[in-house]
Structure formats: structure tokens, C-alpha cells
N, C-alpha and C positions, 0 to 999 in steps of 0.2 A: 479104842486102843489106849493102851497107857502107859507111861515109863517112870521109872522112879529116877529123880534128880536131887543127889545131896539127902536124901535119908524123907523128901516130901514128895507125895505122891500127888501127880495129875494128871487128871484124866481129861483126853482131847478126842471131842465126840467129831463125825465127819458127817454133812450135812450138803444141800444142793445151795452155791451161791446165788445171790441175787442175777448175773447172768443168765448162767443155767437157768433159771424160773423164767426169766422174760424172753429167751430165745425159744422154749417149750410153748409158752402163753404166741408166741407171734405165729410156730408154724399149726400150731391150735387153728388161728384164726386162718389162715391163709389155707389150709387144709377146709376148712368150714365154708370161705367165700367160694372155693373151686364146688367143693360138692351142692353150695345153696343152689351155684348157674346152672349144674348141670342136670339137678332136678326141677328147677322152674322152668329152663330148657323143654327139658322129657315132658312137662306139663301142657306147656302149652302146644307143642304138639302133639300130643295125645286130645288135647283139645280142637286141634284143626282138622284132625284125624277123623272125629266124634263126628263135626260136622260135616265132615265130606260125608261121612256113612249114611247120615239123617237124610242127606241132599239126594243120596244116590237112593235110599230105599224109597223117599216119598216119588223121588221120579218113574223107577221102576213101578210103583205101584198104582203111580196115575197110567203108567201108559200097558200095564196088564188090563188094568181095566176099559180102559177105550178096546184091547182087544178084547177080550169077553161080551164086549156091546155088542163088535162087529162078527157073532158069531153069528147073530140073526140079520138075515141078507138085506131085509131093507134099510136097518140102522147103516152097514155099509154102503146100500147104494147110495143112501142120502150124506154119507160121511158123516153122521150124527152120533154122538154117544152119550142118552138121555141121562142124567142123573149123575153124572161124572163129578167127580170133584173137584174144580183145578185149584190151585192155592195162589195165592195174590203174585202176582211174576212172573207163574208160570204162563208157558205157551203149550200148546198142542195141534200140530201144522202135518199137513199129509202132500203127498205127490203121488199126483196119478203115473202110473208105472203100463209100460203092455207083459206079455206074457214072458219075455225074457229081461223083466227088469229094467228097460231102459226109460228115461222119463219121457214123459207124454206133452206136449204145450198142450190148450184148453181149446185147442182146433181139433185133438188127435191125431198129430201128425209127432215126431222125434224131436226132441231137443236137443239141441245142440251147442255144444258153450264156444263160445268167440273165439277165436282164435286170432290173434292173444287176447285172455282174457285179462285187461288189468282192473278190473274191479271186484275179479272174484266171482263174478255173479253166479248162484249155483241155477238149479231149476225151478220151473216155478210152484209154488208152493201157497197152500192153503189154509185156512183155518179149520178144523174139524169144531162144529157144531155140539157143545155140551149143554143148550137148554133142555128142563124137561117134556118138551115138546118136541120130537122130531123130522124137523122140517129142514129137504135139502142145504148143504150148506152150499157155498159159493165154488163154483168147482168141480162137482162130486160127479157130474159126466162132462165126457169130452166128447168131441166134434161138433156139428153145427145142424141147423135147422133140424128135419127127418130123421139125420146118421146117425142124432144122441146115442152113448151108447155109456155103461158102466166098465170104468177099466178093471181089467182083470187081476191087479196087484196094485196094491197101497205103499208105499215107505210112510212109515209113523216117527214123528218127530216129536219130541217130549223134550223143552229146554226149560231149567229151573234158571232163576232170577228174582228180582223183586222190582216193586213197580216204581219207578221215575216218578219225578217232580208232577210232568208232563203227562204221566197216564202210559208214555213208555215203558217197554223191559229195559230194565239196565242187568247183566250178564256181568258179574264178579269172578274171584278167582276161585269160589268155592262151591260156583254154579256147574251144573254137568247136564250135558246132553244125550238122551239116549233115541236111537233110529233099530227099528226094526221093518223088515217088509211084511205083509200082510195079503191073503190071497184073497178073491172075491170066493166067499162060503159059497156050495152048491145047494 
């Protein structure tokens, strides 16, 4: 815009001041730091996310395969699942079960949990056999001397981890467990 003053003319251009420029430049930034958090945010959970999924597929997929073993009855009787792959951490533990699910002690008689239980203690529970040889594992019949017998249902326990100092599992927060029951194949 421009005015004439006294017969000389000048001309007065209009521009952003130095304020304007550095209140612009600050919510720049400020707009920039919110949006950095909330996708390195979004990030790394998409990243814990990842790994939960990894944890959960190889679980499920060690413990299809222990059942596919046990579809031929003497890998079940023996609790064995030749050729298996378990990965360093993981467990793979069974509980002998009777016909209606309920767990078995290594007598064949019902387990029973304390009442009051304060240590939690669940049932007892075994290691299912994955050398490629299949030989009983520890367990794998219940009752005693003559009555041996194979119990009629499995629960399969599948726990991801990785292995301790010690040779132990240590169980993190992005370890998962999967239980399924399993019938004795006719």
C-alpha cells in the first residue's frame, strides 16, 4: 500500500515481524516434539506387539506338534514326541487327566489342591519326552505295581521363556503359555 505525502511518494510494504517468525518457529517445534512421542510411542509398541505374536506362534506351533506326535498311541502312551523342536526356554509338561478332566497323582488316585492353598501349588505335572528315541517319559502311567494303566486324557502345557544363568526357565512378560487337553487316540 502507498500514500502520497507533500507531492513524494512512498511506498510501505507489510511483512511478518521478527515475533511472528519465532512464535511460528516455536509451535513448529512443539507440534514436531508431540508428534516425534507419539510415533516412537506407536513404534515401539508395534514392536512388543511383534513379539508377543512371534512368542505366541512358535508356542502354538511347538505344542501342535507334540499333538500330531501324539496321534500314534504309543508316542502318547509313552508321553514322547520324537523329533520335536523345543527352543532354548521353552518347557513342554503334561498332566495326566481321567476321563472327565480331573487331574490324576502318579498313584491314580484325584488330586486334590490344599485347602487353603498358599503356595498355589497346581497339579502335578511332567515333562513330555522330545528325544528322537521314544522312550517313556517320567509319568506317562499312573497307578502302581500290576494296575499301571495309560490315562485317558493329557493337558499339554507349552511355556515360552528363555534359559537362566542356572540352566533354569526364567518366564518374562513377553513369555505366554498355552494348555490344551488331549485324548488317549483309539
Amino acid at each position: 500500500m502507498g500514500f502520497q505525502d507533500k507531492g513524494q511518494s512512498k511506498v510501505y510494504e507489510q511483512g511478518f515481524t521478527i515475533i511472528e517468525i519465532l512464535v511460528a518457529i516455536a509451535l513448529l517445534g512443539i507440534l514436531t516434539a508431540v508428534l516425534t512421542a507419539t510415533l516412537t510411542g506407536s513404534l515401539s509398541l508395534n514392536r512388543q506387539s511383534q513379539k508377543q505374536l512371534d512368542t505366541t506362534t512358535q508356542v502354538q506351533g511347538v505344542l501342535e506338534n507334540v499333538r500330531a506326535a501324539w496321534k500314534t498311541q504309543s508316542n502318547y502312551d509313552n508321553a514322547c514326541a520324537p523329533g520335536v523342536t523345543l527352543p532354548s526356554g521353552y518347557s513342554i509338561k503334561f498332566i495326566n487327566l481321567n476321563s472327565r478332566a480331573a487331574p490324576l497323582k502318579a498313584d491314580g488316585t484325584l488330586w486334590q489342591a490344599p485347602d487353603p492353598n498358599p503356595t498355589k501349588a497346581g497339579p502335578p505335572s511332567n515333562t513330555v519326552n522330545v528325544q528322537a528315541t521314544c522312550t517313556a517319559a517320567t509319568g506317562a502311567q499312573v497307578g502302581s505295581g500290576t494296575a499301571l494303566s495309560v490315562p485317558a486324557m493329557r493337558r499339554l502345557v507349552v511355556q515360552s521363556g528363555t534359559t537362566g544363568t542356572n540352566g533354569t526357565q526364567v518366564v518374562g512378560p513377553q513369555d505366554f503359555s498355552l494348555t490344551v487337553d488331549v485324548l488317549r487316540p483309539q
